[in-house]
GUBA-301480 format. One record per residue (C-alpha): x, y, z. Coordinates in steps of 0.25 Angstrom, whole numbers, padded with zeros to 4 digits, always signed. Layout:
# residues N
XYZ
...
END
This chain:
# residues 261
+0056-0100+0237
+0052-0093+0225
+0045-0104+0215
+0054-0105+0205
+0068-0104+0215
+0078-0113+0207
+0070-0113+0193
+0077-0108+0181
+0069-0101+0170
+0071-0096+0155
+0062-0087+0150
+0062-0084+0135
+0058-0071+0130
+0061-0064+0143
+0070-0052+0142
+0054-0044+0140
+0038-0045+0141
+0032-0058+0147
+0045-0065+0146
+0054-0056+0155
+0041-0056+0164
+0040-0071+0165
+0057-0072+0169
+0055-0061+0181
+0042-0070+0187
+0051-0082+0186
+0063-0075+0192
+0053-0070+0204
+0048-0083+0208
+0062-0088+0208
+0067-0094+0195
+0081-0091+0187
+0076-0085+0175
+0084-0084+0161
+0079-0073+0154
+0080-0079+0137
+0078-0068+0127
+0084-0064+0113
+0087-0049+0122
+0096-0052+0131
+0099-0038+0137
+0084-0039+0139
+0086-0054+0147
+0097-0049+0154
+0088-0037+0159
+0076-0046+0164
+0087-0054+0171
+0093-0043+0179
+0080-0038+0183
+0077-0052+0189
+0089-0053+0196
+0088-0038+0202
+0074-0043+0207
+0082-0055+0214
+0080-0065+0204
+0090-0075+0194
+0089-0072+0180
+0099-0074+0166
+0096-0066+0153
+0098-0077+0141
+0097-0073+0126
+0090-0083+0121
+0084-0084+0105
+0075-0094+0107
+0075-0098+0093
+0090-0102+0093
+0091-0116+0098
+0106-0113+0102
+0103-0100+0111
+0089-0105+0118
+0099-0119+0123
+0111-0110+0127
+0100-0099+0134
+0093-0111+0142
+0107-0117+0144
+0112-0103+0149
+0100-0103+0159
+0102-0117+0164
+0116-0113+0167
+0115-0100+0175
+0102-0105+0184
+0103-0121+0184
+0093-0125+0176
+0080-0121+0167
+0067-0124+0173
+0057-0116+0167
+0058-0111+0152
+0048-0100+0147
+0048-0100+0133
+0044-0084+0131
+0050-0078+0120
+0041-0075+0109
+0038-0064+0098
+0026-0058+0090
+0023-0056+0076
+0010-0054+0070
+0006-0054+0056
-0005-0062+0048
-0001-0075+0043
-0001-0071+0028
+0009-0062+0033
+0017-0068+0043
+0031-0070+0038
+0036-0084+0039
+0049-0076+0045
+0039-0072+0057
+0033-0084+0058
+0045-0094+0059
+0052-0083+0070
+0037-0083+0080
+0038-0098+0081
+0053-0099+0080
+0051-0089+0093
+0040-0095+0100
+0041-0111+0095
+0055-0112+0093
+0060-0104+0105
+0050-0111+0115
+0056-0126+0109
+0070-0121+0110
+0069-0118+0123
+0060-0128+0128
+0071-0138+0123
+0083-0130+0129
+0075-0131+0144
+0071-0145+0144
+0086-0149+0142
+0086-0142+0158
+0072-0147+0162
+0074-0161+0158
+0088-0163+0163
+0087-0171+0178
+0072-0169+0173
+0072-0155+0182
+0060-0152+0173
+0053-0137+0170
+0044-0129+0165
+0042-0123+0151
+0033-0112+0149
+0030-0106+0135
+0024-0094+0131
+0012-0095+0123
+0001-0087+0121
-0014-0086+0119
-0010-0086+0105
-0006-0102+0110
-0020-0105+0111
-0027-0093+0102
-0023-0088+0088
-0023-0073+0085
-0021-0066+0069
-0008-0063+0066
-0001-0071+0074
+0001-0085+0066
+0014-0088+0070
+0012-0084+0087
+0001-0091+0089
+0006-0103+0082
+0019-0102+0091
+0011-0101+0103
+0002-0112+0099
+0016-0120+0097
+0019-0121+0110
+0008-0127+0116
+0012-0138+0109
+0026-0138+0114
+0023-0135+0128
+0014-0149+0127
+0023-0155+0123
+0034-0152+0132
+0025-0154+0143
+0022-0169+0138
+0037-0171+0135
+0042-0163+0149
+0033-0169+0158
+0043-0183+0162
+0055-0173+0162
+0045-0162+0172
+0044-0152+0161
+0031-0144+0160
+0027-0133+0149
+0017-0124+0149
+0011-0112+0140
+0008-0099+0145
+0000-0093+0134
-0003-0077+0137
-0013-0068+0130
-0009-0054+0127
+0004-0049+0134
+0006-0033+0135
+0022-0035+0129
+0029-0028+0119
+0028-0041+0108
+0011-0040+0112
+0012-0023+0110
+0019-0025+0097
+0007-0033+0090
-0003-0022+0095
+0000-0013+0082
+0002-0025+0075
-0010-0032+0076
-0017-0016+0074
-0011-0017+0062
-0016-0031+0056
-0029-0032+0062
-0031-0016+0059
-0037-0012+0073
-0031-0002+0084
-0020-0007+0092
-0030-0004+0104
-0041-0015+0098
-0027-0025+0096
-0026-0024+0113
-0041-0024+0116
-0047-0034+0106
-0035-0043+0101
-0026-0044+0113
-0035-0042+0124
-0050-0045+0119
-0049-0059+0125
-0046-0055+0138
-0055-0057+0148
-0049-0043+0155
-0044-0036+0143
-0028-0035+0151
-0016-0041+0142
-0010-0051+0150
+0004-0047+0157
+0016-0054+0159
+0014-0055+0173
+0003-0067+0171
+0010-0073+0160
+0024-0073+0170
+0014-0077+0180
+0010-0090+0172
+0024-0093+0169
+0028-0092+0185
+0014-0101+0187
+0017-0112+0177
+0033-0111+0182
+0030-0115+0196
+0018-0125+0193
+0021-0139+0200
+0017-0149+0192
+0016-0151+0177
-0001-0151+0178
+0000-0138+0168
+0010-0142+0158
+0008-0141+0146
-0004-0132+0147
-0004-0117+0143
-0009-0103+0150
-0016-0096+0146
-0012-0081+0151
-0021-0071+0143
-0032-0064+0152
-0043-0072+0143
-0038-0068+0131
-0040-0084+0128
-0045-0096+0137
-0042-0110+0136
END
C-alpha cells in the first residue's frame, strides 16, 4: 500500500508553485487530493495531471477569505473522497514595501490571506477531523520569515509569525480529538511570487537584482542553492505520514541554512 491509501487532502493554493507540488506528492504516495485555488481552470489542470498519472484528484475554487466558499470547498472535498484528513493551508501572496508606506489596503489583504484563510479553513476541516474523532493533520505554510524578520515585509512576516501561534494552539486543543498541526517554514523558493520581489526589492534597497539573490535571498545559505519545492513537498509527505503526535505543534524549518533554530 502506498502511505497515504485512503487519506483525503486539501491543498490550498495549489493550482501553481509549491502548492500544485505538494498535491502531486500527496497524490503519489496515495492520497485523494482537492486542489483549492481562486484559478480554477489552473485546479482543474493539476487535477488532470494526477489522475493521467494514475492518481485521485478534484479542482475546488476556493477564496480562502470567504468564510461561505472555504466550508462549501472542504465540504465539496469531504463529498467526492469520504472525508478530509489532511489540510495544507498554502495559499499565500507577496507584497513588499516599507511600513511608512505600506497601505493599510495591503496590509489588511496579506493577513486576510494568510491569517484569515489558514483559520477559515482549519475551522471548515476540523468539522471532518473531529467527527467519530477520525482525527488529522494540519499543516501550515510558514516561512523563515515565521521565525526571522526581513525590511519591507511588515505585514508577511507578521502573518507568518501568526500561525505559529495558531498551529500551538490547535495542537493543544486537537490533541483529545487526534489532531496534530505542524509548521513548515521554507526559506527562499524559486516561484513566480519569489521572482517578482527580485526587482522589487533592487528598487528599495537600490542594489542590482543579482546582489538581491546572492546577499538577501541566498547569503544565509549554507550552500548558496534556493530551496525547491521538492524538499518543501517532501516535508509535507514527512509530517503527513508521521505516526504519533511527538512533532505537533513544532515548525520546520526548510531553508538550506538560511536560518537555524
Amino acid at each position: 500500500m502506498a502511505q497515504l491509501d485512503g487519506k483525503t487532502a486539501v491543498v490550498t493554493g495549489a493550482a501553481s508553485g509549491i502548492g500544485k507540488e505538494i498535491a502531486i506528492v500527496l497524490a503519489k504516495a496515495g492520497a485523494a487530493v482537492a486542489i483549492a485555488d481562486l484559478n480554477l481552470d489552473g485546479a482543474n489542470a493539476v487535477a488532470e495531471q494526477i489522475k493521467a498519472s494514475g492518481g485521485k484528484a478534484i479542482g475546488i475554487a476556493m477564496n480562502v477569505t470567504d468564510e461561505d466558499a472555504v466550508n462549501a470547498g472542504i465540504d465539496k472535498a469531504a463529498a467526492e473522497f469520504g472525508s478530509v484528513d489532511i489540510l495544507i493551508s498554502n495559499a499565500g501572496i507577496q507584497i513588499v514595501n516599507p511600513i511608512e508606506n505600506y497601505a493599510y489596503s495591503d496590509w489588511k489583504k496579506m493577513l486576510a490571506i494568510h491569517l484569515d484563510g489558514a483559520f477559515l479553513t482549519t475551522k471548515a476541516a476540523l468539522k471532518h477531523m473531529y467527527k467519530d474523532d477520525r482525527g488529522g493533520i494540519v499543516i501550515y505554510m510558514g516561512s523563515a520569515h515565521s521565525h526571522e524578520a526581513s525590511p519591507l515585509k511588515s505585514a508577511y512576516v507578521t502573518a507568518k509569525h501568526g500561525l505559529l501561534g495558531l498551529a500551538r494552539t490547535l495542537a493543544k486543543e486537537g490533541a483529545k480529538r487526534h489532531v496534530r498541526s505542524h509548521v513548515i517554514c521554507p526559506g527562499f523558493v524559486r516561484t513566480p511570487l519569489v521572482d517578482k520581489q527580485i526587482p522589487e526589492q533592487a528598487k528599495e534597497l537600490g542594489i542590482t537584482e543579482d546582489e538581491v539573490i546572492k546577499k538577501v535571498m541566498l547569503g544565509n545559505t549554507v550552500d548558496g542553492t534556493f530551496t525547491t519545492v521538492d524538499d518543501v513537498a517532501q516535508m509535507v509527505l514527512f509530517l503527513s505520514t508521521f505516526p504519533t503526535a511527538a512533532l505537533t505543534g513544532q515548525s520546520f524549518m526548510v531553508s538550506h541554512g538560511w536560518y537555524m533554530q
